[in-house]
C-alpha positions in Angstrom: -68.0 -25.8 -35.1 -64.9 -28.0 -34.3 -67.1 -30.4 -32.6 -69.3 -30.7 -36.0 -66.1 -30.9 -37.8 -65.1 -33.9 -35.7 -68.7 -35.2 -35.8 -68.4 -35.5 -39.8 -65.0 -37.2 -39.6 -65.7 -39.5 -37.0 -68.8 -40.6 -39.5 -66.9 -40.6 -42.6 -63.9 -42.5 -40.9 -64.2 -45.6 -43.3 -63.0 -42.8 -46.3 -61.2 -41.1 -43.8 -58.7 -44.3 -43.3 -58.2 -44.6 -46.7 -57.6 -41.2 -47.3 -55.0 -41.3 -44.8 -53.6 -45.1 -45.9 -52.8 -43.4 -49.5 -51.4 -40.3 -48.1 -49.1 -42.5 -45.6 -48.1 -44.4 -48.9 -47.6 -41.6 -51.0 -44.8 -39.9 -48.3 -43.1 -42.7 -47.9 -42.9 -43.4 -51.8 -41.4 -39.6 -51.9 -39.1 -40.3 -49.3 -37.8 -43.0 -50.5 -37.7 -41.2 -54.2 -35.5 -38.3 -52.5 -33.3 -40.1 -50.5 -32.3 -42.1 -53.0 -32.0 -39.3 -55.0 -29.7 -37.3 -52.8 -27.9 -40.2 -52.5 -26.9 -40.7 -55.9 -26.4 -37.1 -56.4 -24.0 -37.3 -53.0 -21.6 -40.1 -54.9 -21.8 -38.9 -58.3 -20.2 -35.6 -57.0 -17.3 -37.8 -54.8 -14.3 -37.8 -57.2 -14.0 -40.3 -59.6 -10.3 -41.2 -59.0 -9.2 -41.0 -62.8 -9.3 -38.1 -65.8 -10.8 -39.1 -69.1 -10.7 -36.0 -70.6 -8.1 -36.4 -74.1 -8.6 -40.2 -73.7 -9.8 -43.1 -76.6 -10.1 -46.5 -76.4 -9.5 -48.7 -78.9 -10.9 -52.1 -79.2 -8.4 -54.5 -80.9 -9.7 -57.8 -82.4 -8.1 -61.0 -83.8 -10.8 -62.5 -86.9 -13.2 -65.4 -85.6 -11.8 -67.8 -87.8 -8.3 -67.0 -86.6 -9.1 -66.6 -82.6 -10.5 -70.2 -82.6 -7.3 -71.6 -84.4 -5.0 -69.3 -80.9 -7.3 -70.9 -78.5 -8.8 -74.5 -79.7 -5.6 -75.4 -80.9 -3.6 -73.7 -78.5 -1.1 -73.3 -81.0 1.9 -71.2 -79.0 4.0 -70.2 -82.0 0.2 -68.2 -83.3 0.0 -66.6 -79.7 3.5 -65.7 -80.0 3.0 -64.4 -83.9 -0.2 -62.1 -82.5 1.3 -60.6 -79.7 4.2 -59.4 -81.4 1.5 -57.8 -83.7 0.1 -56.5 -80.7 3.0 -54.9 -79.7 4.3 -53.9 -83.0 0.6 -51.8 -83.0 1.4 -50.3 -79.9 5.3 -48.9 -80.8 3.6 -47.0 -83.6 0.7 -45.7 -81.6 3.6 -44.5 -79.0 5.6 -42.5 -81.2 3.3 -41.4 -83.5 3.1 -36.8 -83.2 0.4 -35.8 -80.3 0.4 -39.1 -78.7 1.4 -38.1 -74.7 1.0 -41.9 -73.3 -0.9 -45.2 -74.3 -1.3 -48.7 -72.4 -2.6 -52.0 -73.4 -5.2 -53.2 -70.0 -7.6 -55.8 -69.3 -10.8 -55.5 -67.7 -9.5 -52.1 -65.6 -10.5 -49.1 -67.9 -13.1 -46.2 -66.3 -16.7 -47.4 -67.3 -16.1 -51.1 -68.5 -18.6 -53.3 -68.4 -16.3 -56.5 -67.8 -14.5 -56.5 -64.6 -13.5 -59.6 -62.9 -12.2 -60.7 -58.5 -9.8 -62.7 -57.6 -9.4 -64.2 -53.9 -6.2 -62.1 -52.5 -5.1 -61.9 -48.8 -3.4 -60.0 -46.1 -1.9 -61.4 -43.2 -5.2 -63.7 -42.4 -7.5 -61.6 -43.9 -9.1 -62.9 -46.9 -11.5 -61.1 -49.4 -12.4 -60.8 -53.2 -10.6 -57.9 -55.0 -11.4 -56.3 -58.1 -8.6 -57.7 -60.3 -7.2 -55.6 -63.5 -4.1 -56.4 -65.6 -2.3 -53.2 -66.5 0.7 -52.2 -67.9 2.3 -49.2 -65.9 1.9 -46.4 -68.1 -2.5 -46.8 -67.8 -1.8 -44.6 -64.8 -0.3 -42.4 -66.7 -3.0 -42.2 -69.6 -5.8 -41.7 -66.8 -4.0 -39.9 -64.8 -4.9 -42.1 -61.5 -2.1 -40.2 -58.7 0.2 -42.7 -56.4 0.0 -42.1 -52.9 3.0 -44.2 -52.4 6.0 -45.8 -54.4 5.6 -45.8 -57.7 4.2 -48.2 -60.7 6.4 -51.4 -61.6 8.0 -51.9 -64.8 7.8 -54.2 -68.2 11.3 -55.3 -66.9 11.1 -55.4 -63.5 8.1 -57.4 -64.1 9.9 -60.4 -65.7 10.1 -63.1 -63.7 8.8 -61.9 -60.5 4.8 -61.1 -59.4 4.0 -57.0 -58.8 0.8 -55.9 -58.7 -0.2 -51.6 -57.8 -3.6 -51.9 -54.8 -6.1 -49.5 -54.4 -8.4 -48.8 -51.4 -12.2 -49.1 -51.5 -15.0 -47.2 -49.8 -13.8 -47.6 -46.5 -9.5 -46.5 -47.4 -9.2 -49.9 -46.7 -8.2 -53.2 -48.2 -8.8 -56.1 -47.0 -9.2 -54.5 -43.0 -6.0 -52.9 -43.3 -4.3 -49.5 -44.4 -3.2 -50.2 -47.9 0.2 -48.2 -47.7 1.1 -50.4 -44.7 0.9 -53.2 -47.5 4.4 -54.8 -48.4 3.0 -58.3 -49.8 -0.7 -59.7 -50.8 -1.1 -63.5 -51.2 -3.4 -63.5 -55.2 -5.2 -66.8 -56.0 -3.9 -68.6 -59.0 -6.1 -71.6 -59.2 -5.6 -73.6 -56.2 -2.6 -71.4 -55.2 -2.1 -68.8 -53.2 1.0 -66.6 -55.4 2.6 -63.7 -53.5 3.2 -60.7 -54.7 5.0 -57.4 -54.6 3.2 -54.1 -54.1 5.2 -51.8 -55.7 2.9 -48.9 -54.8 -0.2 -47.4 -53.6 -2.7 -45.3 -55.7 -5.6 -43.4 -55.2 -9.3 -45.5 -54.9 -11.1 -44.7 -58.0 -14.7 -46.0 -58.8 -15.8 -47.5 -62.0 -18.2 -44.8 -63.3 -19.3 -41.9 -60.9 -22.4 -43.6 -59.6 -20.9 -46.4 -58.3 -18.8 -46.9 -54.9 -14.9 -47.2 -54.8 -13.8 -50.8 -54.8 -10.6 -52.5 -54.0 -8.4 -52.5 -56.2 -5.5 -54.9 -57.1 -3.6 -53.5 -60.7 -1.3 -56.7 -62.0 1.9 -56.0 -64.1 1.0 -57.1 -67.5 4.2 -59.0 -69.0 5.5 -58.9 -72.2 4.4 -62.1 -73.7 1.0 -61.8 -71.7 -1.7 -64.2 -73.3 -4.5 -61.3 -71.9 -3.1 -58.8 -74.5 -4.9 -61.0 -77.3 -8.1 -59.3 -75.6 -6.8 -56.2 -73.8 -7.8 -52.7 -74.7 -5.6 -50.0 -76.2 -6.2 -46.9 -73.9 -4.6 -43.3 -75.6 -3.8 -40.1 -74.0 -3.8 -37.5 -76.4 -1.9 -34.2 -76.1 -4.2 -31.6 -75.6 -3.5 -29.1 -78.6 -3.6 -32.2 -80.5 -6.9 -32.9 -79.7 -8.9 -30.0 -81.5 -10.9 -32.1 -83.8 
């Protein structure tokens, strides 16, 4: 019987090989389809690094007409004038009842679709570092915990280049252990600008399905032209945010 069986399948081997060709294709479609799969699932359970719960984002925008006067032109005195504004915004939003801490950032919220690198470097090590322009309390409004030192200040900020790094997938940045980090070298056009670390903070990714990067979180000063396209980020108390 197993000899007939063999028989017909030697006979039929022309369907036989095709048979087998689509079942060899199908398994290694589904393996690919699960690994991935359990893949994704693996990172999107890894900790995200920040909280968003009780948080809003507020999108603040300068009329068309009126942008292209600020930046054709590059009239100063209208920077100046909108900033203020900007600030003058974010004072209100700060003291208003049920407000528990707000920030003005650029390109570094959880789930933005604009990010931008800059060159940075370490000793001799050189590599591109997700760059985000913070002031210090948007560690406060997404609750993103320091592993070492602390955030830098509006004031301390004046005058002198700090900047807050983050490690990426490895807990490293740039081949090194971030909290052994005193200095980093930034690029600022076709110099290299050194700058404080002021602290450490937990890596974070920028949605749950994506890895943790490097981070490097630049003091945003007071008369900073990147507030005229920041985003307001809020932290709303919790029994404040019933509705």
């Amino acid at each position: 019987m197993v000899k007939h069986i063999f028989k017909i399948i030697w006979a039929e081997r022309r369907i036989n090989i095709w048979i087998l060709a689509e079942l060899i294709f199908v398994f290694i479609i589904l393996w690919f389809c699960s690994d991935y799969l359990s893949f994704m699932i693996k990172r999107a359970l890894a900790p995200t690094g920040f909280d968003i719960e009780h948080t809003y984002n507020v999108n603040l925008g300068i009329r068309d007409e009126v942008a292209a006067t600020i930046w054709q032109n590059g009239e100063d005195s209208l920077k100046s004038t909108y900033i203020n504004d900007l600030w003058t915004i974010y004072d209100r939003v700060a003291r208003y009842p049920g407000i528990e801490s707000v920030c003005f950032s650029a390109q570094a919220h959880p789930y933005t679709g604009s990010y931008s690198s800059t060159p940075c470097k370490v000793d001799t090590v050189t590599g591109s570092i997700w760059y985000r322009v913070v002031m210090p309390e948007f560690f406060e409004v997404f609750k993103i915990p320091f592993i070492k030192g602390k955030a830098f200040t509006l004031d301390n900020s004046v005058g002198t280049n700090y900047c807050v790094i983050g490690a990426g997938e490895e807990n490293e940045l740039l081949k090194h252990n971030p909290t052994d980090i005193q200095t980093i070298d930034v690029r600022n056009g076709g110099d290299w600008i050194n700058t404080k670390v002021s602290g450490v903070v937990n890596r974070v990714k920028r949605s749950e399905y994506e890895l943790y990067t490097t981070s490097l979180y630049y003091a945003m000063k007071k008369n900073d032209p990147t507030l005229l396209y920041s985003t307001l980020s809020i932290r709303v108390k919790p029994d404040a945010d019933s509705d």
